[in-house]
Z-matrix of the N, CA and C atoms (Angstrom, degrees):
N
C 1 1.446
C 2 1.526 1 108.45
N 3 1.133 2 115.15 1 142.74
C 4 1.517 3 105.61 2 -172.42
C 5 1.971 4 93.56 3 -120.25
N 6 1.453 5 98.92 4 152.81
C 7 1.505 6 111.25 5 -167.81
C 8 1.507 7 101.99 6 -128.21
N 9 0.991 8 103.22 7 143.90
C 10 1.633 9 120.32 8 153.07
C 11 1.623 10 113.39 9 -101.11
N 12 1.312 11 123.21 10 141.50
C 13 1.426 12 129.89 11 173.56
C 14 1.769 13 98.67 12 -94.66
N 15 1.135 14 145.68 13 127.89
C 16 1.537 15 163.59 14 157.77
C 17 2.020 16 110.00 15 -91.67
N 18 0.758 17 88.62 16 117.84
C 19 1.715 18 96.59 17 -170.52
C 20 1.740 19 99.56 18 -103.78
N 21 0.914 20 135.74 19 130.35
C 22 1.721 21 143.05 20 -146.48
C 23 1.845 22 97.21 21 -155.17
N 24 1.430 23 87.20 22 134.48
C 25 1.936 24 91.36 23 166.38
C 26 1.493 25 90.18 24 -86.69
N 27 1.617 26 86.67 25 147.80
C 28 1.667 27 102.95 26 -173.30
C 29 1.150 28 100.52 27 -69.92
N 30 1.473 29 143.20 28 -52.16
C 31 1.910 30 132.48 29 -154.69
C 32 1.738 31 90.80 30 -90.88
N 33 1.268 32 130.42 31 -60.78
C 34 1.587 33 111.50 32 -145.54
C 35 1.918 34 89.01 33 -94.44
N 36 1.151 35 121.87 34 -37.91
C 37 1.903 36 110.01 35 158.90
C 38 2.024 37 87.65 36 110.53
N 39 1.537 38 111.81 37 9.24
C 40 1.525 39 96.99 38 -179.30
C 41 1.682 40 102.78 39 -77.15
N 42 1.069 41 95.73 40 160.34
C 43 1.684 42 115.45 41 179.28
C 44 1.453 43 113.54 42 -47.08
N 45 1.214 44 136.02 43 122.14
C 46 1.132 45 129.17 44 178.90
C 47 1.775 46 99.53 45 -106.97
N 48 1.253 47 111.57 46 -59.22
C 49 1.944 48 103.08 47 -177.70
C 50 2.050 49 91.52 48 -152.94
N 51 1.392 50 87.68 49 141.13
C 52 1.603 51 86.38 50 -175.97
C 53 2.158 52 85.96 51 -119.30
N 54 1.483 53 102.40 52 129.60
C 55 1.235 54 93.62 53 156.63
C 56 1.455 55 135.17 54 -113.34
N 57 1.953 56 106.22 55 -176.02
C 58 1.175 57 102.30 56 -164.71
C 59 1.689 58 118.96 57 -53.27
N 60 1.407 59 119.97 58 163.40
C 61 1.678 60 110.30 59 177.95
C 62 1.706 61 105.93 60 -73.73
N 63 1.479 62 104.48 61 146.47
C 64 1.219 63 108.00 62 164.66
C 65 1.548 64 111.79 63 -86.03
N 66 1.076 65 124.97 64 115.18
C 67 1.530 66 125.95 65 -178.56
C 68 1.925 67 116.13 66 -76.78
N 69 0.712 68 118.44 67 158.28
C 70 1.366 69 125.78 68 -173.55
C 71 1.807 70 89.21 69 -134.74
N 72 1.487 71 93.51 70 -168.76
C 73 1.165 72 106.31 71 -155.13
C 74 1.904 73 115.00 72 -94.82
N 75 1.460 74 83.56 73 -10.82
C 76 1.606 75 90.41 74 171.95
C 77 1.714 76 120.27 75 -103.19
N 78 1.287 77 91.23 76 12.07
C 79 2.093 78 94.95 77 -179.32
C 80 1.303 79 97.37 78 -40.67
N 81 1.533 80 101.06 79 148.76
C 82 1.250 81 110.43 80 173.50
C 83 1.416 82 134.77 81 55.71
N 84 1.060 83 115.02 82 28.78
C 85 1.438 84 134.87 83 -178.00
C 86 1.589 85 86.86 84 -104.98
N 87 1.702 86 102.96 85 158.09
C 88 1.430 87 113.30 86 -175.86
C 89 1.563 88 88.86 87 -81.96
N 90 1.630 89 99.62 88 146.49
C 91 1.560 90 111.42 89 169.21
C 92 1.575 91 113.11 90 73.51
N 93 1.489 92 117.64 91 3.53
C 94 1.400 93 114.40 92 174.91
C 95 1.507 94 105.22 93 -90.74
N 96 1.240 95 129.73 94 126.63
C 97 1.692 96 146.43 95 153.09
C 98 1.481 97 109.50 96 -70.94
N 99 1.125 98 98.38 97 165.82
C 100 1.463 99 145.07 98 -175.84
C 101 1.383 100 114.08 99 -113.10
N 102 1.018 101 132.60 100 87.61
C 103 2.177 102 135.81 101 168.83
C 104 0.999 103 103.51 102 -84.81
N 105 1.511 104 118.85 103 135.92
C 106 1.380 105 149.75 104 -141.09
C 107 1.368 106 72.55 105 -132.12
N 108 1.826 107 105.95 106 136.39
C 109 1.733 108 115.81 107 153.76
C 110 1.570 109 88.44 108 -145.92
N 111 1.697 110 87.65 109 120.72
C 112 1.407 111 100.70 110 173.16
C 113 1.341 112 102.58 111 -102.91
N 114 2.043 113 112.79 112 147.65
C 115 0.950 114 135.02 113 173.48
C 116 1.774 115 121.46 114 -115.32
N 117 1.284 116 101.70 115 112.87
C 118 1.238 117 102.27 116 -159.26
C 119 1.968 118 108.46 117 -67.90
N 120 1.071 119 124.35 118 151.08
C 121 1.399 120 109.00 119 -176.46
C 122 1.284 121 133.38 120 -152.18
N 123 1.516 122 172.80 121 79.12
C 124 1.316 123 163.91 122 -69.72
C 125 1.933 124 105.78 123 10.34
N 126 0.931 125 104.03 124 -160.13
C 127 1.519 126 127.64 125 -162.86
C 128 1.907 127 112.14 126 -69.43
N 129 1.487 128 89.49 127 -94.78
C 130 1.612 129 119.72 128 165.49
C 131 1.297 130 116.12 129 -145.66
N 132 1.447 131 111.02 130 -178.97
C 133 1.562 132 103.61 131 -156.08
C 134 1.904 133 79.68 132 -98.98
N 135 1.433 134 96.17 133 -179.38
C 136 1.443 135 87.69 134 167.22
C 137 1.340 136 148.19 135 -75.57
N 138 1.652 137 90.13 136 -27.05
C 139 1.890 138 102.51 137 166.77
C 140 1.598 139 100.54 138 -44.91
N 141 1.597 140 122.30 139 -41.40
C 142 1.534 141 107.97 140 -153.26
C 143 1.519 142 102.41 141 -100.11
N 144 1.540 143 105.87 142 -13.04
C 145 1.804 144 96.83 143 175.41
C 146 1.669 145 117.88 144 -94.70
N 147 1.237 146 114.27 145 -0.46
C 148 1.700 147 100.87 146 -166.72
C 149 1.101 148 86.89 147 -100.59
N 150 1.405 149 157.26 148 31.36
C 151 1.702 150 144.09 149 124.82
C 152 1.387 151 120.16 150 -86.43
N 153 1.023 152 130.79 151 -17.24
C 154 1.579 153 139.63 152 -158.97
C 155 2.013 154 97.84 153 -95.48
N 156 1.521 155 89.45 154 107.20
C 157 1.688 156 105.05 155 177.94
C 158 1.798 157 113.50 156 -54.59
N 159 1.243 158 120.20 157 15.14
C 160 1.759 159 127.07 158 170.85
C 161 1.682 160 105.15 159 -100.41
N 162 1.719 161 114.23 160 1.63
C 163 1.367 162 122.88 161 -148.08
C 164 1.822 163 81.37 162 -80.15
N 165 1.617 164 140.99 163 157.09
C 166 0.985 165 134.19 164 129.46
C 167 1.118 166 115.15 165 -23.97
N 168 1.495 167 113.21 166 138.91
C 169 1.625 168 106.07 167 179.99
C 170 2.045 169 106.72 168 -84.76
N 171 1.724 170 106.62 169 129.38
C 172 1.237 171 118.84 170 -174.87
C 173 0.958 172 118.07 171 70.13
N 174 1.282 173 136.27 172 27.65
C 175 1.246 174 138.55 173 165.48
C 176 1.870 175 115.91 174 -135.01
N 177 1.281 176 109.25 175 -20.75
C 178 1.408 177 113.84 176 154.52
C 179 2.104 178 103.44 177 81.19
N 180 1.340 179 101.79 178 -4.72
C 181 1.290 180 126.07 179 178.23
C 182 1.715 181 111.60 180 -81.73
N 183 1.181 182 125.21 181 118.73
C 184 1.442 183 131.80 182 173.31
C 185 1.539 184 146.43 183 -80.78
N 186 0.772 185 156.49 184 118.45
C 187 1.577 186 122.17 185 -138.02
C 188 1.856 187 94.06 186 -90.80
N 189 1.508 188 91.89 187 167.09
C 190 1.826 189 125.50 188 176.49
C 191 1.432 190 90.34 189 -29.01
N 192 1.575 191 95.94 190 123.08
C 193 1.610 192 112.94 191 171.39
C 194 1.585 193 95.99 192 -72.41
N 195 1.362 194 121.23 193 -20.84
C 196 1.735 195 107.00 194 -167.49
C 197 1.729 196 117.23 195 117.02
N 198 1.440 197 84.31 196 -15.63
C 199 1.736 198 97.65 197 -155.17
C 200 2.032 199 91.93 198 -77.50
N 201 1.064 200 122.61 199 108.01
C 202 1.308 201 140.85 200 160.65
C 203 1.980 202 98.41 201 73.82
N 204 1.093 203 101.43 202 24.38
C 205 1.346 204 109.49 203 149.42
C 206 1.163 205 143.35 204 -50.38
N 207 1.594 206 114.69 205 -33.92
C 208 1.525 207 110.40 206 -149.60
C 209 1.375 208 117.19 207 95.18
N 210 1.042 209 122.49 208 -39.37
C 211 1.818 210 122.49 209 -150.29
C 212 1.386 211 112.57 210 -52.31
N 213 2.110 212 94.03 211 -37.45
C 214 1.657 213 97.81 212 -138.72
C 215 1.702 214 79.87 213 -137.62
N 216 1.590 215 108.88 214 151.29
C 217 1.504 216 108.28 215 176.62
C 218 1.391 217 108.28 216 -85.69
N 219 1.486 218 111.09 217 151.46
C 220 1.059 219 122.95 218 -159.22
C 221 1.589 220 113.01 219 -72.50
N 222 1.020 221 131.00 220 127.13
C 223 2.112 222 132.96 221 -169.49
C 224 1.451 223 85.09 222 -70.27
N 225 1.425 224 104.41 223 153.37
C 226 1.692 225 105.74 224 154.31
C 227 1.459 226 89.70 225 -140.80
């Protein structure tokens, strides 16, 4: 099965970086797909953080969602 990785801001879900496909051995065969695993990643993008009053003030920047921070123990 061949995958693409999709990189996503975790709260508003806009595109952050989509990469190249990993091909497997059946690319391009009739009826072969492509699975998308998106990885969610920083906060929001900036269109969706420089209005939101949690923004640093004048800088439009939000603080550490947490995500591989340290902050928070890890779920399994």
């Amino acid at each position: 099965m061949c995958y693409q990785v999709i990189e996503r801001y975790s709260v508003c879900k806009c595109l952050y970086y989509k990469h190249a496909i990993d091909q497997c051995r059946a690319a391009g065969q009739h009826g072969h797909q492509v699975q998308e695993k998106t990885v969610l990643v920083g906060y929001a993008c900036s269109s969706h953080s420089s209005h939101r009053p949690e923004a640093l003030p004048g800088t439009g920047v939000l603080p550490d969602s947490g995500y591989g921070s340290g902050a928070y123990p890890a779920q399994r």
